[in-house]
C-alpha positions as CSV (number, residue, x, y, z in Angstrom):
1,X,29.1,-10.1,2.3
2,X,28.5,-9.0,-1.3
3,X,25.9,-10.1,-3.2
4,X,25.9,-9.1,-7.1
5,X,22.7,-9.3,-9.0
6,X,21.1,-7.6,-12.6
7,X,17.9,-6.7,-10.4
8,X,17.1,-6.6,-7.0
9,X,13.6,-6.4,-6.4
10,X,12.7,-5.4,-2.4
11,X,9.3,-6.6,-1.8
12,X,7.3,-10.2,-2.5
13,X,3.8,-8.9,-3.1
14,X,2.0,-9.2,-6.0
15,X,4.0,-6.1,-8.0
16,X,7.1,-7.0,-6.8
17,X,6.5,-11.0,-8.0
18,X,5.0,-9.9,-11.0
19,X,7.6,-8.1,-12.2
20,X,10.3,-11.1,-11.8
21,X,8.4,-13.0,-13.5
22,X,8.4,-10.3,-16.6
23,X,12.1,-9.7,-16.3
24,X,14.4,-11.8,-18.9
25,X,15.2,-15.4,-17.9
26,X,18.3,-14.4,-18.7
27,X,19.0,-12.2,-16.0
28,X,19.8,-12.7,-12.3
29,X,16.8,-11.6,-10.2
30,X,16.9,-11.5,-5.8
31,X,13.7,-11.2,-4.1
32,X,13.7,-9.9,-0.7
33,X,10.6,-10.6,1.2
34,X,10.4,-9.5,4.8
35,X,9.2,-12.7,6.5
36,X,8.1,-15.6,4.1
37,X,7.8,-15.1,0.8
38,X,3.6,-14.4,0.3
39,X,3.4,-12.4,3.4
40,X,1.8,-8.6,2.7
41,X,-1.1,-6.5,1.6
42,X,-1.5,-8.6,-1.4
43,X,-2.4,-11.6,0.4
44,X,-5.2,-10.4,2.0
45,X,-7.3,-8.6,-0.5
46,X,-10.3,-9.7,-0.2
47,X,-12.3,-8.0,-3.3
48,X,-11.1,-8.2,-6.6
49,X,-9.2,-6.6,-9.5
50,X,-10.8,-3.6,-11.8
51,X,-11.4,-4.9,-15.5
52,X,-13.4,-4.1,-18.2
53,X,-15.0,-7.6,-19.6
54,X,-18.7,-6.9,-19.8
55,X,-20.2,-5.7,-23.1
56,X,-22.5,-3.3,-21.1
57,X,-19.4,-1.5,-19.5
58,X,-16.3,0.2,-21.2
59,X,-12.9,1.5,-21.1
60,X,-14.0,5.0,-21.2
61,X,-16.9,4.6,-18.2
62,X,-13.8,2.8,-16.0
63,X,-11.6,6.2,-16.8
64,X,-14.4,8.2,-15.7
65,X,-15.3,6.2,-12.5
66,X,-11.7,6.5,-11.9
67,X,-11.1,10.2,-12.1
68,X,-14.3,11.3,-10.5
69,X,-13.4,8.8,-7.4
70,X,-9.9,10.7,-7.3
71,X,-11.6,14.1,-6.7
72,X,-9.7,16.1,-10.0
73,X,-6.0,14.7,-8.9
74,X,-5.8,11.6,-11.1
75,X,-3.1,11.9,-13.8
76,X,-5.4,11.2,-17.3
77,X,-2.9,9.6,-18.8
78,X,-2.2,7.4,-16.4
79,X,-5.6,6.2,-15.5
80,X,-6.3,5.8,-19.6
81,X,-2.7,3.5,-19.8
82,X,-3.9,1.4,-16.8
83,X,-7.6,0.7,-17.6
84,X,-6.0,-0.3,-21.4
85,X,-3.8,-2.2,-20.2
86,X,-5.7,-4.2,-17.4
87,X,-7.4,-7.3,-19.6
88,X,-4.1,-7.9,-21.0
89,X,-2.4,-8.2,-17.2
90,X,-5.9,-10.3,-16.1
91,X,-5.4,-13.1,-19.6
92,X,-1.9,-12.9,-18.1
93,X,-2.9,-14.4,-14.5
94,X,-5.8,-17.2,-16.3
95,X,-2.6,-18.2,-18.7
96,X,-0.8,-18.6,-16.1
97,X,-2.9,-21.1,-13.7
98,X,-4.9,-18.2,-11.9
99,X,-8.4,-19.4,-11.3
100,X,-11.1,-16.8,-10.6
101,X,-14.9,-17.3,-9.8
102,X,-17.4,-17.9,-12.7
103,X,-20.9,-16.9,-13.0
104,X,-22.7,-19.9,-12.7
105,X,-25.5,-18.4,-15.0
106,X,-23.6,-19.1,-17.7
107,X,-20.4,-20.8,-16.7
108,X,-18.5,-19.6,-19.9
109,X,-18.2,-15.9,-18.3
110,X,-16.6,-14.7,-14.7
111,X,-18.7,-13.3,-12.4
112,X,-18.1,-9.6,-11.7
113,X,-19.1,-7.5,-8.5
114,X,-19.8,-3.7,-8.5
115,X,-17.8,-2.2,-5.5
116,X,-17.9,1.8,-4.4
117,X,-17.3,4.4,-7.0
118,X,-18.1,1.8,-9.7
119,X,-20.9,2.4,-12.6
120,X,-21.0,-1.3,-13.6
121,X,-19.8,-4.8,-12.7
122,X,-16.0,-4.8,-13.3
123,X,-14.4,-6.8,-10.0
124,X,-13.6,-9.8,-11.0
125,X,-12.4,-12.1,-8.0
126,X,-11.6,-15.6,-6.3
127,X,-14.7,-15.5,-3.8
128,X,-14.0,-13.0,-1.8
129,X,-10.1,-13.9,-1.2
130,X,-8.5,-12.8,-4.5
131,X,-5.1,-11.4,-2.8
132,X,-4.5,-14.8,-1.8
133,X,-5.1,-16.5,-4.8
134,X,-2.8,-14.1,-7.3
135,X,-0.6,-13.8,-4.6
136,X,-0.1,-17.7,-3.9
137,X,-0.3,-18.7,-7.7
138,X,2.8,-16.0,-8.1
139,X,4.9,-17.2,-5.5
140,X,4.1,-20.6,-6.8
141,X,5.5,-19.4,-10.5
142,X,8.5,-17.5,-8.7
143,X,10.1,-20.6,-6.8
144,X,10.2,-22.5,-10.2
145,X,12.4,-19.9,-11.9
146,X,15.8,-21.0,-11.7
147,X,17.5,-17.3,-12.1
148,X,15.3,-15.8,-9.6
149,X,16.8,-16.0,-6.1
150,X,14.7,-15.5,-2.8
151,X,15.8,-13.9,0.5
152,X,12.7,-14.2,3.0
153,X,13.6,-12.4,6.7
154,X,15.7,-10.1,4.7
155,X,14.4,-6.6,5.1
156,X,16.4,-3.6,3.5
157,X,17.7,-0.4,5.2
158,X,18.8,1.9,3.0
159,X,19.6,2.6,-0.7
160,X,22.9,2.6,-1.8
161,X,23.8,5.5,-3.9
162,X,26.7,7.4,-5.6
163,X,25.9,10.3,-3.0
164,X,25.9,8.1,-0.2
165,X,28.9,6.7,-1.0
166,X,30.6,10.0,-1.1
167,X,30.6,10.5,-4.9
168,X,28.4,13.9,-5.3
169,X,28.8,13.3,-9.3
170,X,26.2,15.5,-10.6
171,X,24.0,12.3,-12.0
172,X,23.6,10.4,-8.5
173,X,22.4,6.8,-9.3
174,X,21.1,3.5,-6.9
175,X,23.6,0.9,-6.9
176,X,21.8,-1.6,-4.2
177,X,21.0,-2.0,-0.5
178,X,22.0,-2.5,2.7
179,X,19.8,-5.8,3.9
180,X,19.3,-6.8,7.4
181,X,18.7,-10.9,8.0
182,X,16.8,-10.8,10.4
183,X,17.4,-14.8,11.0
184,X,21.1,-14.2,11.4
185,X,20.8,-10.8,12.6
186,X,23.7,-10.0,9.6
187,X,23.6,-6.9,6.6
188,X,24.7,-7.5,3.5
189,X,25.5,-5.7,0.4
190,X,23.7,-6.1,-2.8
191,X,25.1,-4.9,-5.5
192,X,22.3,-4.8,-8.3
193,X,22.3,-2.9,-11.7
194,X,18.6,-1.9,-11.1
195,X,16.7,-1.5,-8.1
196,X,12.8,-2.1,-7.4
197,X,11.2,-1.1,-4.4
198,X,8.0,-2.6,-4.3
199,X,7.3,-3.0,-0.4
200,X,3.6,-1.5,-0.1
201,X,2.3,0.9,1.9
202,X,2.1,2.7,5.5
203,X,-1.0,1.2,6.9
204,X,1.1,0.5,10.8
205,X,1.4,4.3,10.5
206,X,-1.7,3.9,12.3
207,X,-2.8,2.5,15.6
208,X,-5.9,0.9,13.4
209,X,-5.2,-0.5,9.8
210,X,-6.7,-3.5,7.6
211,X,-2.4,-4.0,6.8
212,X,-0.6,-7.0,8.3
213,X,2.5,-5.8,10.1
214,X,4.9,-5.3,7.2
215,X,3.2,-2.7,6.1
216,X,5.4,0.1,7.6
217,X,6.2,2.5,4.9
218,X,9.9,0.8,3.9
219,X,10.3,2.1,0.2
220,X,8.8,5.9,1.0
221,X,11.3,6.1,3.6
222,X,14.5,5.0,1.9
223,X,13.4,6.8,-1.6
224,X,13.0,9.4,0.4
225,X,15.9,9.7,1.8
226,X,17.8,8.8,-1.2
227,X,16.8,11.7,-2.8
228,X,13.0,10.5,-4.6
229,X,10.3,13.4,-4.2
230,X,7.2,12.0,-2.8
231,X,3.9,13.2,-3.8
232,X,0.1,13.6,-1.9
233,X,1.0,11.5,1.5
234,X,-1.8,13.4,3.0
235,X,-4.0,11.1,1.4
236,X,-4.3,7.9,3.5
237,X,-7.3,6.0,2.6
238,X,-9.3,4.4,5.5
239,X,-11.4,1.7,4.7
240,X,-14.7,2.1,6.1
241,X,-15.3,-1.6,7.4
242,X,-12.8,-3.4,9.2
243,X,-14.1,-5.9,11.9
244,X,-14.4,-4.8,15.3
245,X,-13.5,-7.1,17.7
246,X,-11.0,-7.4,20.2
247,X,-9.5,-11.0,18.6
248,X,-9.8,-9.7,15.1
249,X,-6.8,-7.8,15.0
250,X,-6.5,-6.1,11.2
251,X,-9.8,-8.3,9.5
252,X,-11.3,-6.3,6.6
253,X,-14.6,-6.6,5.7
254,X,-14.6,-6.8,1.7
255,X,-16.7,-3.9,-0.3
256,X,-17.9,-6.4,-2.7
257,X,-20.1,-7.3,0.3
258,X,-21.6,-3.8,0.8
259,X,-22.1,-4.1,-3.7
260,X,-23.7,-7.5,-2.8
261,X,-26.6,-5.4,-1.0
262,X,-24.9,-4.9,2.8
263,X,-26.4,-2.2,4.6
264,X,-24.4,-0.1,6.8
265,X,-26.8,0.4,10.5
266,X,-26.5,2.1,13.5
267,X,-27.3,-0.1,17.1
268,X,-30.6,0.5,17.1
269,X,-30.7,-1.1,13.3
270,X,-31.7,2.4,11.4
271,X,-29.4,2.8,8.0
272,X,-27.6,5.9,7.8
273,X,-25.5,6.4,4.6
274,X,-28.7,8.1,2.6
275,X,-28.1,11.2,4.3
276,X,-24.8,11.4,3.2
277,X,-24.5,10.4,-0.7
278,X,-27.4,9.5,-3.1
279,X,-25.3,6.3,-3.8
280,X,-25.5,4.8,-0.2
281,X,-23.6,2.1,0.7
282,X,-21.5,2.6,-2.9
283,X,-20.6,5.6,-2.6
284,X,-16.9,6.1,-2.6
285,X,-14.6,5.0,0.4
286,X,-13.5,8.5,1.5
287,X,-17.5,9.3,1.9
288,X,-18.5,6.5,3.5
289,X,-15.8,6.2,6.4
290,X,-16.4,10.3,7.1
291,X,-20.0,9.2,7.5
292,X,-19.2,6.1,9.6
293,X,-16.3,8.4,11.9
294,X,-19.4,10.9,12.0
295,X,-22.3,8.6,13.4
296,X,-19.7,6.8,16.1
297,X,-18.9,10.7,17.2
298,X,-22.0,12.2,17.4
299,X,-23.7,9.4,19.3
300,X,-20.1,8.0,20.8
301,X,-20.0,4.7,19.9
302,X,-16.7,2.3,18.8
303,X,-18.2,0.8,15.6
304,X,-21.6,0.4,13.8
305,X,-22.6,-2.6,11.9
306,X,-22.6,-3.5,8.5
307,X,-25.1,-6.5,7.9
308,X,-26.1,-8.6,4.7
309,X,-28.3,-11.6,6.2
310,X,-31.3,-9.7,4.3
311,X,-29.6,-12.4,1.3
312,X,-30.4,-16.1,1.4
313,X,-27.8,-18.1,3.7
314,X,-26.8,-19.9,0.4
315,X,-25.7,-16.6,-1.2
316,X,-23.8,-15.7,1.6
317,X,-22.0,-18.7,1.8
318,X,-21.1,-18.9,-1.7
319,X,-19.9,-15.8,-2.2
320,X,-18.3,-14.5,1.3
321,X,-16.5,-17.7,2.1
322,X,-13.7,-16.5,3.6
323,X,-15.7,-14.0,5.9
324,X,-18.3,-16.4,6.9
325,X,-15.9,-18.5,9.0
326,X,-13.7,-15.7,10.3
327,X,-16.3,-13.9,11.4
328,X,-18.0,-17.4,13.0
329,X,-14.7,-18.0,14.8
330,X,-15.8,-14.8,16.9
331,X,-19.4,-16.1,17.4
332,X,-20.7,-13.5,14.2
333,X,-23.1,-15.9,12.1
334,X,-23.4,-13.2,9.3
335,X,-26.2,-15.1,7.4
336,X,-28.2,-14.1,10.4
337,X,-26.3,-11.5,12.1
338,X,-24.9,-8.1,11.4
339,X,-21.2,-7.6,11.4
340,X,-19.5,-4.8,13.8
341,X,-17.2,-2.4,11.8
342,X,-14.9,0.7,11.6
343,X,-13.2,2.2,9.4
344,X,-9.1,1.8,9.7
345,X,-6.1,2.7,7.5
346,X,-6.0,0.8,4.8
347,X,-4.1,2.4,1.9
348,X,-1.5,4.6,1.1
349,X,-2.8,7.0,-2.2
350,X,0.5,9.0,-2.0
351,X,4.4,7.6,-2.3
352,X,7.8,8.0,-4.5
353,X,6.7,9.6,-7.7
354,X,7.3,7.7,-10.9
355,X,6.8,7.7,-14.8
356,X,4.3,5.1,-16.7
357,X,7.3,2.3,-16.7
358,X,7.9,3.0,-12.5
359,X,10.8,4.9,-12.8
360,X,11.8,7.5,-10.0
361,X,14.0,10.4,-9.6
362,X,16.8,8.6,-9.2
363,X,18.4,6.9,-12.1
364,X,18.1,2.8,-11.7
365,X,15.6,3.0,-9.2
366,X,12.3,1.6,-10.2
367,X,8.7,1.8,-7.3
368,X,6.1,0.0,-8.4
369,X,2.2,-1.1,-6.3
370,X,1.3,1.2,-3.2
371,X,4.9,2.4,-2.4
372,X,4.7,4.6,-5.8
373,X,2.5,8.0,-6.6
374,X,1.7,6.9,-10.6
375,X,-1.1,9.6,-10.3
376,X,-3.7,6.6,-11.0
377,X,-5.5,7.0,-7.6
378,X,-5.4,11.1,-7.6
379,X,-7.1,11.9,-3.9
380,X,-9.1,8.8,-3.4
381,X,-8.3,5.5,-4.9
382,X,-11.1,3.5,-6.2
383,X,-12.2,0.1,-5.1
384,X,-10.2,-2.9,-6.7
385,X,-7.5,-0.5,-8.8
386,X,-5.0,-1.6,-6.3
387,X,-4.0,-5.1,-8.0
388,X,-5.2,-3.8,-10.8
389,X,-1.9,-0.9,-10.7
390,X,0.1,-3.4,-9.4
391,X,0.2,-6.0,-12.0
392,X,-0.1,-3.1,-14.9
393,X,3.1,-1.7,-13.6
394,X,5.1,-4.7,-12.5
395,X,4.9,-5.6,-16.2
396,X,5.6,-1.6,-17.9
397,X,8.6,-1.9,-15.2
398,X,9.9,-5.3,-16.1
399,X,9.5,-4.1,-19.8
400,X,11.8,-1.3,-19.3
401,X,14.3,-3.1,-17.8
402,X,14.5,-5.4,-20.3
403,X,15.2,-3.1,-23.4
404,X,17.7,-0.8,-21.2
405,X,20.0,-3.2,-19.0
406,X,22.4,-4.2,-21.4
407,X,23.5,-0.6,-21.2
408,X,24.0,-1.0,-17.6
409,X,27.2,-1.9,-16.2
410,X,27.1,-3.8,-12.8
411,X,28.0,-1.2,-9.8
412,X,31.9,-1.9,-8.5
413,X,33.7,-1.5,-5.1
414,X,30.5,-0.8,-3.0
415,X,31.4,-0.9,1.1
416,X,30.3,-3.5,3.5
417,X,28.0,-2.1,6.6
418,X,30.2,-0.6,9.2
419,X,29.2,-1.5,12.7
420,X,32.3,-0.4,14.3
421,X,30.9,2.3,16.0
422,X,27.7,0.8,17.4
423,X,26.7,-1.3,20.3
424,X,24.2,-3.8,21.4
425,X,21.1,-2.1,23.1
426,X,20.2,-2.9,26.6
427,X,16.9,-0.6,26.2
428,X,14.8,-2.5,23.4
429,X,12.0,-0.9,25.1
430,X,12.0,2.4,24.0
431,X,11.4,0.8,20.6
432,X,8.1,-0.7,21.5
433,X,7.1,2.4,23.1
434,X,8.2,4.9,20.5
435,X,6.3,3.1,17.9
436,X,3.3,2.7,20.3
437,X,3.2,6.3,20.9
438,X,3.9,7.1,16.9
439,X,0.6,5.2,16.0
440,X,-1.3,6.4,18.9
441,X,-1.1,10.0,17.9
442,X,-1.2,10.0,14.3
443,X,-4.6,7.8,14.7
444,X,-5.7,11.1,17.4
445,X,-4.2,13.7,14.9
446,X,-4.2,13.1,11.7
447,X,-7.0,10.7,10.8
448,X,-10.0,10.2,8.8
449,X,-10.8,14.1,10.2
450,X,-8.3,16.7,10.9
451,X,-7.7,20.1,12.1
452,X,-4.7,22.4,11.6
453,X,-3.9,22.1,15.7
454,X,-4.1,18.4,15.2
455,X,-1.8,18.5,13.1
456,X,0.6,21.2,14.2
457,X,0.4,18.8,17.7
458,X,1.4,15.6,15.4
459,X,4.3,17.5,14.0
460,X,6.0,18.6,17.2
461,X,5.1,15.0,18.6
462,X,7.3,13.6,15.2
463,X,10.3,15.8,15.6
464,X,10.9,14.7,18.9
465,X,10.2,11.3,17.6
466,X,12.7,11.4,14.8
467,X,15.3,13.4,16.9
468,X,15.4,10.2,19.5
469,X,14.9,7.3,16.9
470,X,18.1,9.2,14.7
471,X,19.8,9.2,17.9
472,X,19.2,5.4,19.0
473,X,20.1,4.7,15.2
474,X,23.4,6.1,15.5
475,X,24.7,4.3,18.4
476,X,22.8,1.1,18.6
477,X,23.4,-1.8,16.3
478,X,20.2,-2.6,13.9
479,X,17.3,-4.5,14.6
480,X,14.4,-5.3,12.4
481,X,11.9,-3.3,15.1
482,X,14.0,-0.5,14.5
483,X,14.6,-0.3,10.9
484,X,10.8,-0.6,10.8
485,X,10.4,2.5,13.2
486,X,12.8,4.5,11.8
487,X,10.5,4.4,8.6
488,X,7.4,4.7,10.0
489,X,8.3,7.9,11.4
490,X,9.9,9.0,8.4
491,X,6.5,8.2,6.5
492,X,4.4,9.7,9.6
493,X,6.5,13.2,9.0
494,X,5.8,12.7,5.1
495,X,2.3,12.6,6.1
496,X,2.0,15.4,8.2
497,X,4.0,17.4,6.2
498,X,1.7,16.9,3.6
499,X,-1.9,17.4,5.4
500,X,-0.2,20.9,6.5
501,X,0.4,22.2,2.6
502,X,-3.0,20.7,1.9
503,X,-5.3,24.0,2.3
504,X,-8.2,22.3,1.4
505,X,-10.9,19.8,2.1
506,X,-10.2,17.2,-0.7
507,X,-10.5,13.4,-1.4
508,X,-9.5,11.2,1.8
509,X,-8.1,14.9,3.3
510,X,-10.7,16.4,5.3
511,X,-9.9,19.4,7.3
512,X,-12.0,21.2,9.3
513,X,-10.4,24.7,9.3
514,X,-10.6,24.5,5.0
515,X,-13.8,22.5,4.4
516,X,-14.2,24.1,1.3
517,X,-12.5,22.3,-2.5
518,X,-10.1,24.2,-4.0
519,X,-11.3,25.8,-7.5
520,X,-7.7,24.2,-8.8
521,X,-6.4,21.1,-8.0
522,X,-2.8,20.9,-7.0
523,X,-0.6,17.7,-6.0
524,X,1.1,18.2,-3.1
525,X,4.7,17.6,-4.2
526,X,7.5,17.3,-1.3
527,X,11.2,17.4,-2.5
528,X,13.7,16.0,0.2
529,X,16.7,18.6,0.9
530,X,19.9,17.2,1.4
531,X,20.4,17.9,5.0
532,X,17.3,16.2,5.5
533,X,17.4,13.3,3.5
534,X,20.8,12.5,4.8
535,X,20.7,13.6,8.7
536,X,18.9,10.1,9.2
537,X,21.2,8.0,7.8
538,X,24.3,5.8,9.2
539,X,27.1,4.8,7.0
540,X,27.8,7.9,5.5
C-alpha cells in the first residue's frame, strides 16, 4: 500500500510530537511510533528542562555552562540560538496544559534544581518525572488534531530516495519510507513531501543503558545510509547512576538528586568524588562516571552507592516521588538507605548533522532530538539540554516547513517493497544472539574507557557482524528484531569508526593510549561512500 502525506514524522517522542503540533493544520501529518504512541527516551526523563527564569542567572552564564561542559566542541551559535530560544518553548508547554512543580516558598515561582555542569538553578521539572509529563501532555494534544494521523507498531526501514530508486540526478532528495507493521507483519510506502526522523538515540548499543528498548539507533542508520554525514559518534554519554539491581532493568537515578545534596560512597560509606573534581558530586557527567568506572576497577566491585537520606524523609518524598517507590519495590527505603548505582549508556552526543531549522544533507529530510549532531552538546552534553534541544528544534523544524512546502510537490510513482526474493526464517535465533553479542562487546570495548586494541577488537568483531546481518537481510523476509539489529550495528560501526579518528582524550572519549586534549578541537566528521551506504540495503 501507498500512503501519501505533506510530512511524515518517524518517531513519537517529545521532538517528534512537538513538531506536529507546530506544523500547519492545514497539512496532512503521519506519526510513526514504534510501539504505542508515548513509548521512548522522553518518557522517562526523570530531571528536567534547562531554562533561564531566575533573576540571579542569565542567558550568557547558561552559554557558558554549556560550552565549557562540551569540552571546546559546542557549535556557539547553536548553543546561543537554543538557550534564547528555551523560555519561549517552556511558556509554550504551561500554555498548553503542562504543569510543572512550584516552589512552595513562594507559590507564584517554579522551583528549579541545579544538576552537573550547572552554575545556578535552571531545571525546571514535574517532581522528578518530567519526561513523562511533557511527553503524556503531547500525546494528549497530538490525538486531538484531526490532520495528524498516528501509526503505533509501525517502525521504518529505510529512506526512500531518488538514488535509491535508481535516479542518480545530481540533487538526490527523500521522498518517504519503507514502514514495517509490526502488528500485521506488512511494509508500506509513504510517500511524504518532507521527512522527519526524530527516533532518539543508540543507548541498546550497549549491554547497559538508562534507554527503554526502542532506543536502537533507527534514524543514524537510515540517514546514514541515505547519504547524511554523521558527526562525533564517539561520544556516547554514560550516565553515572543507573540503579543496580538485578529487577531494575534500565532505572535511572535522576541528577537532580545528586544537586539535591546526594553523596556518591564507596561500600564501606567513604565519599570519593573530591579527588577527582573540585565540584564533587556536580561535576560534569563524563567526570563523574570515569570516577565511578575507576573506584569499581580498582577495588572490583559492580556498583557503589549514591545516598541522600542525610535530607529529612519529607524532602525526599516530596521531591523524588517517582524514585522513592521504585526503588522501595526492590526493598531500597532511600530516606534511610543509600541507593546502589552504575553508570550506563544513556545518550547519544553525536548523530546526522543538521542546520539551526534540522535540516540534513539530503534535501527534504529533516533530524531533530538525540538522532541529530546540532553541535549544542559539543563532547559532553550538559544535564537537562536534552528536552530542552528537543522542543527548541521541533519548533525551528516545524517553522521551516511551514514557509517552504508549498514549493514542494508531493513525490509520484514510488515502488511497493519487493519480497519476491526473500523467505521466511527458520533461524530467528541468530538474531537474539547477534545482537547479544553486539552489546556485549561494545560494553567490553568501547565504553566509558577505551584503548586503541579495544577498539581495533570491536571493529573486526562489527565487520563480521555486519557481513552476516547484510547477508540474513538479503534473503530473509523482515522482522522488527532485525530491522532493529541491522541498525544497531550500523550505529555500533559509526561508533567505532569514530573513537578510532578520535586521537585524543576528550569529553565522554577517554582513551588511554592519547590521554592528553588536543591543543585544537576538531569534530569528527564521517561521510558515508556510496558503496557503503548502499551495500546494506535491499530494494535497490
Amino acid at each position: 500500500m501507498i500512503r501519501n502525506y505533506d510530512v511524515l514524522v518517524i518517531g513519537s517522542g517529545s521532538a517528534g510530537l512537538t513538531l506536529a503540533l507546530h506544523l500547519e493544520s492545514k497539512l496532512k501529518i503521519a506519526v510513526l511510533a514504534k510501539r504505542n504512541l508515548e513509548e521512548g527516551a522522553s518518557l522517562y526523563a526523570q530531571g528536567g528542562i534547562s531554562v533561564v527564569l531566575d533573576k540571579k542567572d542569565s542567558i550568557q552564564s547558561h552559554i557558558e555552562d554549556t560550552t565549557r561542559t562540551g569540552v571546546g566542541l559546542c557549535y556557539q551559535e547553536t548553543v546561543q540560538f537554543t538557550v534564547e530560544q528555551a523560555k519561549s518553548a517552556i511558556d509554550w508547554l504551561i500554555q498548553e496544559g503542562t504543569i510543572f512543580t512550584r516552589d512552595k516558598s513562594t507559590k507564584t515561582h517554579y522551583h528549579l534544581t541545579q544538576e552537573g555542569g550547572h552554575s545556578h538553578r535552571r531545571v525546571i521539572h514535574a517532581a522528578d518525572a518530567t519526561g513523562w509529563v511533557v511527553e503524556t501532555k503531547l500525546a494528549e494534544l497530538v490525538k486531538q488534531r484531526p490532520n495528524i494521523e498516528l501509526f503505533e507498531n509501525h517502525i521504518a526501514i529505510d529512506l526512500l530516495t531518488q538514488h535509491r530508486l535508481g535516479s542518480y540526478a545530481k540533487n538526490n532528495q527523500c521522498l518517504g519510507a519503507y514502514v514495517f507493521n509490526t502488528t500485521t507483519n506488512k511494509v508500506d510506502t509513504f510517500s511524504a513531501r518532507y521527512v522527519v526522523i526524530a527516533t532518539g538515540g543508540a543507548g541498546k548499543a550497549y549491554l547497559y543503558t538508562s534507554n527503554p528498548d526502542v532506543c536502537t539507533g533507527d534514524g543514524i542508520a537510515m540517514g546514514w545510509r541515505a547519504g547524511c554525514r554523521v558527526a562525533n559518534m564517539e561520544f556516547i554519554q554514560f550516565h553515572p547512576t543507573c540503579l543496580y539491581h538485578p529487577n531494575a532493568k534500565s532505572f535511572l537515578i535522576t541528577e537532580a538528586l545528586r544537586g539535591e545534596g546526594g553523596q556518591l560512597l564507596l561500600p564501606d560509606g567513604h565519599s570519593f568524588m573530591h579527588l577527582f573534581d573540585e565540584r564533587k558530586e556536580l561535576a560534569p557527567r563524563d567526570i563523574v562516571a570515569r570516577a565511578i568506572d575507576h573506584q569499581m576497577k580498582r577495588l572490583g566491585i559492580d556498583h557503589v552507592y549514591l545516598s541522600i537520606s542525610h535530607k529529612p524523609e519529607s524532602f525526599i518524598r516530596q521531591n523524588f516521588p517517582t524514585i522513592y517507590t521504585r526503588c522501595l519495590e526492590f526493598g531500597i527505603d532511600i530516606t534511610k538507605d543509600p541507593i546502589p548505582v552504575v553508570p550506563a549508556a544513556h545518550y547519544t552526543c553525536g548523530g546526522l548533522m543538521t542546520n539551526l531549522y534540522g535540516q540534513t544533507d539530503l534535501p527534504n529530510l529533516y533530524a531533530i532530538g538525540e538522532t541529530a549532531h546540532t553541535g549544542l552538546h559539543g563532547a559532553n552534553r550538559m544535564a537537562s539540554n536534552s528536552l530542552l534541544e528537543c522542543l527548541v528544534f521541533a519548533r525551528s523544524a516545524a517553522s521551516h516547513i511551514n514557509r517552504n512546502i508549498i514549493h514542494m510537490p508531493q513525490p509520484e510513482n514510488l515502488p511497493l517493497w519487493d519480497e519476491s526474493q526473500v523467505i521466511d526464517s527458520e533461524e530467528e535465533v541468530v538474531v537474539a544472539h547477534n545482537w547479544d553479542e553486539l552489546r556485549r562487546f561494545m560494553w567490553d570495548y568501547v565504553g566509558i574507557v577505551r584503548t586503541v586494541k579495544r577498539l581495533e577488537r570491536a571493529k573486526h568483531r562489527i565487520d563480521l557482524l555486519m557481513r552476516e546481518i547484510s547477508d540474513y537481510y538479503s534473503n530473509f523476509c523482515i522482522t522488527h528484531d532485525l530491522i532493529e539489529l541491522r541498525n544497531l550495528a550500523t550505529v555500533a560501526d559509526l561508533i567505532i569508526l569514530s573513537a578510532l579518528d578520535r586521537k585524543e582524550s576528550r569529553g565522554l572519549h577517554y582513551i588511554l593510549d592519547y590521554p592528553n586534549q588536543a591543543k585544537v578541537a576538531k569534530d569528527t566528521i564521517l561521510i558515508p561512500k556510496d558503496y557503503y551506504a548502499t551495500h546494506y540495503s535491499r530494494n535497490e
